[in-house]
N, C-alpha and C positions, 0 to 999 in steps of 0.2 A: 430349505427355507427361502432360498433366492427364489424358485420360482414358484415358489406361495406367494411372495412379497409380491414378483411378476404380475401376475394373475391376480391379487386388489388390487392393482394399481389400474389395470387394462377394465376390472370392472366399476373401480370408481371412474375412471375415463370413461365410459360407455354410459354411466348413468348422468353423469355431464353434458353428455354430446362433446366432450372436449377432448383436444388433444394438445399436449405443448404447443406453444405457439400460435394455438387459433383466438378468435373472438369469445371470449366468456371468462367468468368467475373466477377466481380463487380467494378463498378466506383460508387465514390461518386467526385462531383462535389458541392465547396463550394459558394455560392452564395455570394457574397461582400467579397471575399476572398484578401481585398487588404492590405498592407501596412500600410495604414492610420487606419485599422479597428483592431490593431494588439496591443494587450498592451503587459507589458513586460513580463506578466507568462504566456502567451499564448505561446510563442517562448521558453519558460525558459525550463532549465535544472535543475530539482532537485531531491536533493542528501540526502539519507537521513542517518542520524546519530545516534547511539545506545548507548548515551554516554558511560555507563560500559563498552562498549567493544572498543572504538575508540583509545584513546590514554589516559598513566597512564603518569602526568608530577609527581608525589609527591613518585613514588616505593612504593604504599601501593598495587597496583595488581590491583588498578580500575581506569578505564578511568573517565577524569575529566575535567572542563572546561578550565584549562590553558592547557591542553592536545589537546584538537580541536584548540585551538586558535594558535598552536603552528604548526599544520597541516593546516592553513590556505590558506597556500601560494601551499597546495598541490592541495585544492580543487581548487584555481584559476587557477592553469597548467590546471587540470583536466575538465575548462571550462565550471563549476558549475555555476550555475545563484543564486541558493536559495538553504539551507541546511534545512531541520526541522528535530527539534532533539527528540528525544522519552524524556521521563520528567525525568524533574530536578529538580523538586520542593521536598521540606521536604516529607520524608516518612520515617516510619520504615520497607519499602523494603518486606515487603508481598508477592508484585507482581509486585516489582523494579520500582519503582516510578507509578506505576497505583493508587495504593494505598496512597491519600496525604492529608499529614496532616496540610499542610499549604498552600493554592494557592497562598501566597503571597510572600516566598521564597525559598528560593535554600538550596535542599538537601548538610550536612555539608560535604559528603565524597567524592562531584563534585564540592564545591567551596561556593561559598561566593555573593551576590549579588554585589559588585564590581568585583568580577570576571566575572560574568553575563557581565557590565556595559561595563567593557575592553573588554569582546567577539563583543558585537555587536560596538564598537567602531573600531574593529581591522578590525572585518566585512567590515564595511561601508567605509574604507581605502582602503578596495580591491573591494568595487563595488559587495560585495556578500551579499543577503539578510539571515537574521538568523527566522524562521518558529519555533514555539513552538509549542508540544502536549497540546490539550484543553482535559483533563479528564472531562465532563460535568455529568456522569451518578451517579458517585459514590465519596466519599472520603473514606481516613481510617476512623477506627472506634476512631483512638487514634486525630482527630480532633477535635477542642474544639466544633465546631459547634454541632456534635454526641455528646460528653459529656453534654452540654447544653441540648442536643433533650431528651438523657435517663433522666436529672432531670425534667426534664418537666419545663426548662424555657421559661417565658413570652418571644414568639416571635420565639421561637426555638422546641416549642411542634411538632408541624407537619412537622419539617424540614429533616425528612425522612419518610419513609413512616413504621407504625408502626401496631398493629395488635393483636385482645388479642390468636388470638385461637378458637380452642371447644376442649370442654372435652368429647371424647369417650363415650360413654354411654353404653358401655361394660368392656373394662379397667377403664374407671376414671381417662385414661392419658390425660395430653393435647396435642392436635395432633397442627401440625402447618396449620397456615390457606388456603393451596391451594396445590397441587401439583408441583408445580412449581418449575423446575431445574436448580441450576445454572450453568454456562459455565465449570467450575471446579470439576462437578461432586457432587453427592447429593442436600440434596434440597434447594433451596432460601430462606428460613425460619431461623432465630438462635434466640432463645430463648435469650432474657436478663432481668435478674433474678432482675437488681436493678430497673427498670423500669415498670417488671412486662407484658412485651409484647413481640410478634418477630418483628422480622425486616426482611427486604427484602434485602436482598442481591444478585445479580444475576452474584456476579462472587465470590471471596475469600469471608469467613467469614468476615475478616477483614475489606471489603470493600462494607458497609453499601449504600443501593441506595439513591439517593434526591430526592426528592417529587417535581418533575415539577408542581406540581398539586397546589401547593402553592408559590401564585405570590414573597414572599422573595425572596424564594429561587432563581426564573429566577432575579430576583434584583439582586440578590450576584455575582451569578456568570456572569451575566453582569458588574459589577464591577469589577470583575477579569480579565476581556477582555479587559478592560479598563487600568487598570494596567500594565498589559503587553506593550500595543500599546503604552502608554504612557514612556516607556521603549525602544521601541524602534524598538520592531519587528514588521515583513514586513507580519507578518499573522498566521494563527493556521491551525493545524491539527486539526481534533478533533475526538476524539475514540470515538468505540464503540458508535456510533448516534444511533442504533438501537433501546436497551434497555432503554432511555431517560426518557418514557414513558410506562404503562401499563395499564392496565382496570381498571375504577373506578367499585370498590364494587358496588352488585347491593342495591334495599332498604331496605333489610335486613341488610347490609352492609359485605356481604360472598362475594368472590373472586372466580369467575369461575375456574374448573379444565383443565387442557387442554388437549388434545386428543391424543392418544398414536398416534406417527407417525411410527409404523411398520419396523422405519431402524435400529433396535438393539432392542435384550433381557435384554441388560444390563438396571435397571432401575436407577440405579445412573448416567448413560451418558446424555447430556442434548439433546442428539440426540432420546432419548427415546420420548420425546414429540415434538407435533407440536408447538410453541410456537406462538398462533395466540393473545393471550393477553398480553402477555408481550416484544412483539419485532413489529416492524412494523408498529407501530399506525401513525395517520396519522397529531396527536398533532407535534410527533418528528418532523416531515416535516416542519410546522409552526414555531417549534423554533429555526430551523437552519435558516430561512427567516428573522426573526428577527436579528438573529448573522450577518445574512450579511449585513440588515440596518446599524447595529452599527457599521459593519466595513467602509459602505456608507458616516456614517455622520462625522465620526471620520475624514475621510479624506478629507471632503468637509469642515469639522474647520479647520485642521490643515494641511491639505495640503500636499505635497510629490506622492511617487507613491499611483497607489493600493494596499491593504492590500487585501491579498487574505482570503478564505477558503479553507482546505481540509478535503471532509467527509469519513471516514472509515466505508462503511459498505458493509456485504455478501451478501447483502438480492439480490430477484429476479430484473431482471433490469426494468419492470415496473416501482417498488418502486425507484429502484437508481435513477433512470432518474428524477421522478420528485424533487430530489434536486436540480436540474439545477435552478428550478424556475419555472414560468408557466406564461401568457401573461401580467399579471400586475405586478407580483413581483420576483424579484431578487434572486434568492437560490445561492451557492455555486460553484464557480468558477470550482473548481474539483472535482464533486465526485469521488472517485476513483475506476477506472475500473479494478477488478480484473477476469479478462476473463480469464485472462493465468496463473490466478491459482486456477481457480475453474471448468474454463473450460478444455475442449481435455476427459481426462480419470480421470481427479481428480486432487487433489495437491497435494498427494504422489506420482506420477508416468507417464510423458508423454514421457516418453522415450523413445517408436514407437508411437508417435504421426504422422499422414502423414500429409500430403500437405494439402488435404480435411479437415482434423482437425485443421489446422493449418487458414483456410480460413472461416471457420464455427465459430472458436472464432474472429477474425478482425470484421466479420459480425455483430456477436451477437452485439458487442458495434457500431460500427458506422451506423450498420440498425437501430438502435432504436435511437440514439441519436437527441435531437429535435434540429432543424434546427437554426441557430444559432449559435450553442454553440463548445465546443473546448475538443476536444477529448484527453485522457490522457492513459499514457500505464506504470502500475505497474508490473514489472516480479517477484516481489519479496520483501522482508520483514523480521523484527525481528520475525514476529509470523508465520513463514512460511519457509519450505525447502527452502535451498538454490535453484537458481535459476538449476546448474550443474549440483544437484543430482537430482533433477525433471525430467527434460529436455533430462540429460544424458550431460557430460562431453565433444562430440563430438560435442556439439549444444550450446558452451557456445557461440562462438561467433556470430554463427548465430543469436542467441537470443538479443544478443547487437546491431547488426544491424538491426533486425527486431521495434528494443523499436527507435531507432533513426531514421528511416527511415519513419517509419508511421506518419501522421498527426497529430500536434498536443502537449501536454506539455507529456516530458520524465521525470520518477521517477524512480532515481537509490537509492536501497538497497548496504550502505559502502560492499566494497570487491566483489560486483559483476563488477566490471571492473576487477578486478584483475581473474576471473576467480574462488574466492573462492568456496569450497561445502562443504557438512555436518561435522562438526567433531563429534567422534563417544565420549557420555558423558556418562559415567558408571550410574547407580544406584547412586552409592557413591557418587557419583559429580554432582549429580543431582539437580540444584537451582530452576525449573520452578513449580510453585504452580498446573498449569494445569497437572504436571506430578508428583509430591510428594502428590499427593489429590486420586493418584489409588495406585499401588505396584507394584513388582520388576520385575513382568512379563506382563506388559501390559502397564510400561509407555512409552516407545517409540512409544507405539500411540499417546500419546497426548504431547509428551514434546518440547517445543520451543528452547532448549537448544544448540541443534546443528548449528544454526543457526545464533547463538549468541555470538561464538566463538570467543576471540581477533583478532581484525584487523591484518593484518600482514603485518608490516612495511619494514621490510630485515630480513636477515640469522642469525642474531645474537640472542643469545639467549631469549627467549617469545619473539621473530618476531619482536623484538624492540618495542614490545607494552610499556614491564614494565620491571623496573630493579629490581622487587621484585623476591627472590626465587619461588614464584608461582603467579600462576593470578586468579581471583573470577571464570571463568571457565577456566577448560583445552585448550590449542591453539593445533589446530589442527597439528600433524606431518607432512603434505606436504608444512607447511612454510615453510620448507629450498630453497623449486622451488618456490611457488607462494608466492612471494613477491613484494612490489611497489621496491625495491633497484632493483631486479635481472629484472624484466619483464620492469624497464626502461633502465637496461643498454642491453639486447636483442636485438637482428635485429627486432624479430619480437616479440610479444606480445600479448596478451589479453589488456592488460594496451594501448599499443601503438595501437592496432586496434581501440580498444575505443576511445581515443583522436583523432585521424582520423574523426573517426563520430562525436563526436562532432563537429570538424570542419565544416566538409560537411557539416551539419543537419542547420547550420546557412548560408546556401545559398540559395537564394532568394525559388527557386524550392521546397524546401524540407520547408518552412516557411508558403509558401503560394499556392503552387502546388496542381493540382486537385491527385485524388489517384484512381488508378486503381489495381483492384489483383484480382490474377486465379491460383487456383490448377490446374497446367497443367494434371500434372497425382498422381501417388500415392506419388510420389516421389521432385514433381518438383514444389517448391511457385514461385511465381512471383511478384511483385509490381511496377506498373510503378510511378511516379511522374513528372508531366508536367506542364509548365508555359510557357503562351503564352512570346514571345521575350528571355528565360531563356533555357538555358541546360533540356535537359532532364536524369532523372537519372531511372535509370531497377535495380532492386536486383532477383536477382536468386537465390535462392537457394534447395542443392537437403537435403531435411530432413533424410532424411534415408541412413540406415549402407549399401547401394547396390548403384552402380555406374548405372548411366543411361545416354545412346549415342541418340545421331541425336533429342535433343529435341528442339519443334520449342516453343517460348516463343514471338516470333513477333504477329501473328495472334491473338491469344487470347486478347492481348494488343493493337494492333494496333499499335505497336512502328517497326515502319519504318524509313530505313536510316542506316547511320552507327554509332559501338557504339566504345569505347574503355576501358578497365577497368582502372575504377577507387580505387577500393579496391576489397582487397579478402583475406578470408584467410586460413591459412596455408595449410588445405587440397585442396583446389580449384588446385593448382601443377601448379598457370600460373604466368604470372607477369605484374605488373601493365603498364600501355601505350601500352598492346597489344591489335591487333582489336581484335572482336569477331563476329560472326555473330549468331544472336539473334534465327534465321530460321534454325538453325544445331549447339546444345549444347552438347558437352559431360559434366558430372557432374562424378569427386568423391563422393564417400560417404561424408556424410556434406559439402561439397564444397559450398562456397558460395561466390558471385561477386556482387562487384556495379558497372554497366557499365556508360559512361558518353557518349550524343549523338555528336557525330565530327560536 
């Protein structure tokens, strides 16, 4: 079957003249594309939240939950459908709430579970859904579950996965049981001395793995999913799906080593291995199947909308795809598409990204995605460059219009409507575990920190995040321009383009519209959006710091007729209700327009 599949693909490519990546076509066309078939996160806008850095209501420097609740009324201008928040559950902040030590309450220095209660209360006043991060892979080690697992109590022996060793037969040391690296750099192994075994860890020391391998354990934390929804949220994130799962010991009960992956000398990076036993398995796939039943049944008792899923993971798109589900069972509403940051040239740097490149990642996801299902565009994240400094600064807004324009559910990372990017966080100020786990000359390869920067509210001093002398990270020095206060009192905006598209994005065409896009040239993306009886909507834009004349953008498209602009911005140098003809385009450098058909 694979090279059946091969072989149409190579001959629909040939009767194209196309090949990934070059100048031409692609239409996907959604089969039952109607109205009726359309639930509400299919359409939805969501936004997503980093509490520590959103809003400080208490001046102790950290964002907290009467701090979001209190920016509510922003996220509803802003035309937010759904928020998920990065966690808030009890932690001693390891690795800022990855690391938890209670799935059953709220971290003390974010609030209080009545504060929880008032969030989603205030929430459901404004018609906005509130999304929780699901930690499934790992808790802290200062968990009572872990402490019960090290004394080897009845019911909690196996509720991580545990391991004695071997002893060197040349040293006499004991070595830990597998090579295996965690995300943070060295190995997934930590000896514990009262229990007398290692443990597996595959991200901080502190954040001990669970044993999916032992039915409790999917017990508990099915109970935890349950607690939540019985609270009141409209669905989960859930990290890190990948790690879930790893190899069972063979019958000796040793733990396979895994095979140098050749992309670093460094052997403490976890890029040093190929991680084909401890990422990927295909158990993980099965148990996110199940999370979706429970989120199935829960609402077929209780009723209300969908309770979504969203799964975070990097893996190959093969693997992501099949979270979607497969013909008899239900998987995850959103796995989330990270094309546009893993794809182009990396997620440090797309900043000459062309058209080609630009048309080669849209592909990647909507060529593969099984038929069906509902296409999702992440530009961006807590654990990831800002979108500006990726991309480059001149392509903030293109980028926003690109996430809005496309088919399918938009997830905005807090501060990229505003146009936020990197702030620069010394050594000293350094809080990210992924980046305090290397030293003082190599952790800007790995540190999440900049990215993480207080929100930035107005000009007034810490951006109106905190009225505290200082904030848990440094706020970036270009708050005093990119602020929500100054870019909504602005003619023009990042903020104010944004909300534009939101607008648009909820008109029939752009909901339900088939999708057509072509790298005209190096320079020049395209995307049409068409519904039969509805406007048709063209985005243009020229990706690159070089102006380019006489570009025809009709032909490729098929988009005949006359058009008028509907948005553009600032560099595009036209104004909005003028014609354009589609068959003779001059572009500035990053110029970009939404035309609308007369």
């Amino acid at each position: 079957m694979a090279h059946l599949l091969k072989l149409l693909v190579t001959l629909l490519c040939l009767a194209l003249s196309w090949e990934p990546g070059q100048s031409a076509a692609i239409e996907q066309e959604r089969a039952g594309s109607s109205e009726a078939t359309r639930d509400w996160w299919q359409v939805a806008q969501f936004y997503q939240i980093y509490p520590r850095s959103f809003k400080d209501s208490n001046g102790d420097g950290i964002g907290d939950l009467q701090g979001i609740i209190s920016k509510l009324d922003y996220l509803k201008e802003l035309g937010v459908t759904a928020t998920w928040l990065s966690p808030i559950f009890t932690s001693p902040m390891a690795d800022f709430g990855y690391d938890i030590a209670d799935f059953f309450d709220i971290q003390e220095e974010y609030g209080t579970l009545d504060d929880f209660d008032q969030l989603i209360a205030a929430a459901n006043e404004r018609g906005l859904k509130i999304i929780l991060d699901f930690v499934p892979n790992h808790s802290s080690d200062e968990n009572v579950w872990f402490q019960k697992s090290v004394r080897r109590e009845k019911g909690y022996e196996d509720y991580y996965v545990w391991h004695d060793g071997y002893v060197n037969s040349s040293t006499g040391q004991r070595m830990p049981p597998s090579n295996w690296l965690q995300a943070f750099r060295g190995s997934a192994w930590e000896w514990n001395a009262q229990r007398g075994q290692y443990y597996l860890h595959q991200f901080a020391v502190k954040q001990p793995d669970l044993n999916y391998r032992n039915p409790a354990v999917v017990a508990q934390m099915k109970r935890v999913l349950t607690y939540w929804l019985d609270r009141g949220v409209a669905g989960f994130r859930i990290d890190a799906v990948p790690w879930c799962f790893e190899v069972v010991p063979d019958a000796d009960g040793r733990y396979p080593d895994e095979p140098l992956s050749g992309y670093t000398t460094d052997p403490d990076d976890a890029a040093y291995l190929k991680h084909i036993y401890t990422q990927d398995l295909i158990e993980t796939v099965d148990m996110v199947y199940q999370w979706r039943q429970l989120l199935d049944d829960y609402q077929r008792i209780h009723g209300g909308d969908t309770r979504v899923l969203m799964v975070e993971t990097y893996s190959s798109l093969d693997y992501v795809m099949k979270f979607y589900g497969n013909r008899t069972t239900k998987g995850a509403q959103i796995p989330f598409n990270f094309q546009f940051i893993v794809g182009g040239e990396g997620n440090k740097n797309n900043t000459e990204l062309s058209a080609n490149g630009f048309v080669k990642i849209i592909n990647s996801w909507l060529g593969q995605m099984p038929a069906g299902q509902t296409a999702n565009w992440v530009m961006g994240n807590h654990d990831q460059r800002r979108v500006g400094s990726r991309y480059g600064e001149g392509r903030i807004d293109i980028m926003n219009m690109l996430q809005m324009f496309l088919p399918g559910v938009s997830i905005t990372y807090q501060g990229e409507e505003l146009g936020m990017t990197d702030g620069y966080i010394s050594w000293a100020d350094t809080r990210d575990p992924a980046a305090c786990n290397s030293n003082e000359t190599i952790y800007q390869q790995f540190t999440r920190d900049p990215a993480r920067t207080p929100m930035q509210w107005s000009s007034e001093a810490n951006a109106g995040f905190s009225t505290n002398s200082s904030t848990w990270l440094p706020i970036n020095p270009n708050y005093v321009a990119v602020n929500v206060a100054a870019e909504s009192a602005a003619d023009t905006s990042h903020l104010k383009l944004y909300k534009q598209l939101v607008e648009l994005r909820k008109s029939k065409t752009l909901q339900y519209g088939s999708t057509r896009y072509a790298a005209i040239n190096e320079n020049v993306l395209a995307i049409k959006r068409a519904l039969s009886g509805q406007p048709t909507y063209v985005l243009v834009a020229n990706v690159l710091d070089s102006q380019v004349c006489g570009v025809n953008v009709a032909s490729e498209l098929y988009a005949s007729g006359s058009y008028k602009i509907k948005l553009l911005n600032p560099q595009a140098k036209a104004t909005v209700g003028n014609s354009v003809a589609l068959n003779n385009l001059s572009l500035p450098p990053y110029a970009a327009l939404i035309v609308e058909s007369v």
